[in-house]
C-alpha positions as CSV (number, residue, x, y, z in Angstrom):
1,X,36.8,-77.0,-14.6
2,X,37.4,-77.6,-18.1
3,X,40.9,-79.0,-17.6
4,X,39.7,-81.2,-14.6
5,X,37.0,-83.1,-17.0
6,X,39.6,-83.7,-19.3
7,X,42.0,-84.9,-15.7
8,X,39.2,-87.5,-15.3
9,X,39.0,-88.6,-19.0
10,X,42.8,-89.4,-19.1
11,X,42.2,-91.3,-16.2
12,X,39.3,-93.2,-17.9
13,X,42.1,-93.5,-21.2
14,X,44.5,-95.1,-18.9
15,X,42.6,-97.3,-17.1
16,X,41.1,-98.7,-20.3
17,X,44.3,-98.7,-21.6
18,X,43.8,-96.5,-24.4
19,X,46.4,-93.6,-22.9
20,X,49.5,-92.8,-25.3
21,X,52.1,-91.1,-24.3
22,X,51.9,-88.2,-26.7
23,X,47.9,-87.8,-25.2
24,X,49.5,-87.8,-21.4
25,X,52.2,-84.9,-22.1
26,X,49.9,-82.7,-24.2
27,X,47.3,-82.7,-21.1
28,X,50.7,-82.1,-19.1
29,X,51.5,-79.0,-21.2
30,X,47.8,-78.0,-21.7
31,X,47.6,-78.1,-17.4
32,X,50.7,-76.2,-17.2
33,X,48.9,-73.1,-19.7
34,X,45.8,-73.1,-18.4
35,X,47.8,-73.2,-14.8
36,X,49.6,-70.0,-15.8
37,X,46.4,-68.4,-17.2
38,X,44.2,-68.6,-14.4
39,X,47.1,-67.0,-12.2
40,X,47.3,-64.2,-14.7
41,X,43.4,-63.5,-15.1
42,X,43.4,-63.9,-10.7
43,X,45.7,-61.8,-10.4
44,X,44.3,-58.8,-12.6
45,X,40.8,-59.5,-11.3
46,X,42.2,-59.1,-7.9
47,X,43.7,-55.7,-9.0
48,X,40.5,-54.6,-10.5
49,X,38.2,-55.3,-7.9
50,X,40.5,-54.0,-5.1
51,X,40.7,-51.1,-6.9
52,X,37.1,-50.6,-7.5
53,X,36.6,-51.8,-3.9
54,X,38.6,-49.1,-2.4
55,X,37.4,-46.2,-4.8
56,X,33.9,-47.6,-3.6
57,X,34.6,-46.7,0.2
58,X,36.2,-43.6,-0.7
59,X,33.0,-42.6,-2.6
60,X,30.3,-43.6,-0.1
61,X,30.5,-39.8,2.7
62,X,30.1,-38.3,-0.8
63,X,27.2,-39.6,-1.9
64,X,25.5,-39.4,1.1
65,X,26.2,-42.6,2.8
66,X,27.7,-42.3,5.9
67,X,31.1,-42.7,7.0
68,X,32.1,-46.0,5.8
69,X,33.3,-49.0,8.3
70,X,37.3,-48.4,7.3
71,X,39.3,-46.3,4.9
72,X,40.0,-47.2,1.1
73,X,43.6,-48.4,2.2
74,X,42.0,-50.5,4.8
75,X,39.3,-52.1,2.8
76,X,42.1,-53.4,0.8
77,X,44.5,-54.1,3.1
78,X,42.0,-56.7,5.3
79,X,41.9,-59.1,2.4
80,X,45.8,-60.0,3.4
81,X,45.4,-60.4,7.2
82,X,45.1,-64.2,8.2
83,X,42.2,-65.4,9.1
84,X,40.9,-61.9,9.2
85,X,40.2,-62.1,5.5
86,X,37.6,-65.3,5.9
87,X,35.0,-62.5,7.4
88,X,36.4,-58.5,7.5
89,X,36.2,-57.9,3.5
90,X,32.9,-59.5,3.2
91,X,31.8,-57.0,6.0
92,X,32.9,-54.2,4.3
93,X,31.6,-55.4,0.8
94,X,28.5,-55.9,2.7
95,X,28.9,-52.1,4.8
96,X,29.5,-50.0,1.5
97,X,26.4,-52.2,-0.5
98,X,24.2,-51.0,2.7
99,X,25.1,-47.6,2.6
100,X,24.7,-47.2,-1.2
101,X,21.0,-48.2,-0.6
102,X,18.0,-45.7,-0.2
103,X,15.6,-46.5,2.3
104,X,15.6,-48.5,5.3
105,X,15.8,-52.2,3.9
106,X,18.8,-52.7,2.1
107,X,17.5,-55.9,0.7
108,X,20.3,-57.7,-1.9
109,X,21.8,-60.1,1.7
110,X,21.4,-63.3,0.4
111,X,23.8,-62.3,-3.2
112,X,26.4,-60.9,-1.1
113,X,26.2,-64.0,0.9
114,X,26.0,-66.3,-1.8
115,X,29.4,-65.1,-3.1
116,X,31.5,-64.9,-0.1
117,X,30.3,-68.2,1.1
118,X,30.9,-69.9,-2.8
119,X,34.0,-68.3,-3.1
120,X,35.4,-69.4,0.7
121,X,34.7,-72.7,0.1
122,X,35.9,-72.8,-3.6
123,X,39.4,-71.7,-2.3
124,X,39.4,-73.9,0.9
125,X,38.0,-77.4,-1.4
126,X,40.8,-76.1,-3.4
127,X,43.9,-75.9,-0.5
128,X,42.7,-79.0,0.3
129,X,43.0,-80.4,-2.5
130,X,47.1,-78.9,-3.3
131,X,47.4,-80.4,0.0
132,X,46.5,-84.0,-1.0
133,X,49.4,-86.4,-1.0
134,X,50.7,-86.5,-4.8
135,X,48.2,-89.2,-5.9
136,X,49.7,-93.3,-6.5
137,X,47.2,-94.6,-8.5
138,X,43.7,-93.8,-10.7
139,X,41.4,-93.6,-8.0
140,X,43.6,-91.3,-5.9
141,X,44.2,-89.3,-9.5
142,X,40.4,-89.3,-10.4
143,X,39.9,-88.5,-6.8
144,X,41.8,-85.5,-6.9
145,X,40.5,-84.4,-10.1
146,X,37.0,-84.4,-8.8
147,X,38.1,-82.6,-5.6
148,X,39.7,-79.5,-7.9
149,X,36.7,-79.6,-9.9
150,X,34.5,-79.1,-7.5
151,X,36.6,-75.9,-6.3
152,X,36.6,-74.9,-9.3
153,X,33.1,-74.9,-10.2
154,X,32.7,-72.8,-6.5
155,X,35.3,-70.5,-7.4
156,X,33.4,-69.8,-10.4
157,X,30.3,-69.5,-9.3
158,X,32.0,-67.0,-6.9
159,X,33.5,-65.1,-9.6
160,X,30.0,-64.5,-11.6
161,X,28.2,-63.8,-8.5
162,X,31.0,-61.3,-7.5
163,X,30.2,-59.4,-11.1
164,X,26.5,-59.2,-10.0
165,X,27.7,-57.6,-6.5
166,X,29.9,-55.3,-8.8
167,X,26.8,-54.4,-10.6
168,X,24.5,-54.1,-7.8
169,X,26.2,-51.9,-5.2
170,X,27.2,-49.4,-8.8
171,X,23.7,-49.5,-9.5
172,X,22.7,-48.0,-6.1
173,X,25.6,-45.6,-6.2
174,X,24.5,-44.5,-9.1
175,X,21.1,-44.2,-7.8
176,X,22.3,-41.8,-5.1
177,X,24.6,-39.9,-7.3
């Protein structure tokens, strides 16, 4: 998100012609980091919560909650099925965050909800936006800045609320423990 504000300020540099060439290569090198950075704190995030994910289904028939929707190999293995993945992991998130509760209502939908649906749009604005034609002039540039900020900002959103699903379906496992 950061690096996207900064995008639209170099665009606002260059178009009032205060841009130097040193100013454009740093952001360059500074885009290329931060790139590399996010790939590396996805990628172990990914790890982590797939990990916790699975140990989470395998944990639910002993703590009283049923038999679980799929295995602990399967609730990781949905995320990388095509088109699959836009609804089966959030329905076995939502399946082991049901079973973990005590009582009849669940309660807790709408945070569930609110993540998947921030964090499939914040990756779809975001394809989009890689898709874009490489841009030819300021307005295309600032366009496209706005675009991956706006993913960005989802995807984040996504991220904290994925923490608070984390936190919720432990607390009730803990609860039943």
């Amino acid at each position: 998100m950061i690096q996207n504000g900064s995008g639209l300020r170099i665009v606002d540099d260059a178009r009032a012609g205060m841009l130097t060439a040193k100013e454009a290569t740093n952001f360059n090198r500074s885009s290329v980091f931060v790139g590399l950075m996010y790939l590396a704190a996805v990628g172990a995030c990914a790890i982590a919560f797939l990990g916790w994910l699975s140990r989470s289904v395998d944990n639910v028939p002993a703590l009283g909650g049923g038999r679980p929707s799929v295995t602990p190999r399967w609730s990781i293995g949905w995320w990388f099925i095509p088109f699959v993945n836009l609804v089966k992991p959030y329905q076995i998130v939502r399946d082991v965050h049901d079973r973990m509760g005590i009582g009849p209502s669940s309660g807790g939908g709408w945070l569930l909800l609110a993540w998947w649906v921030s964090s499939i749009l914040g990756n779809a604005i975001g394809t989009f936006a890689w898709r874009l034609p490489e841009p030819k002039n300021l307005d295309a540039l600032a366009f496209l800045y706005s675009i991956k900020g706006t993913a960005d900002a989802l995807t984040f959103l996504g991220a904290v609320l994925a923490i608070f699903v984390v936190l919720r379906i432990q607390w009730r496992a803990e609860a039943r423990a």
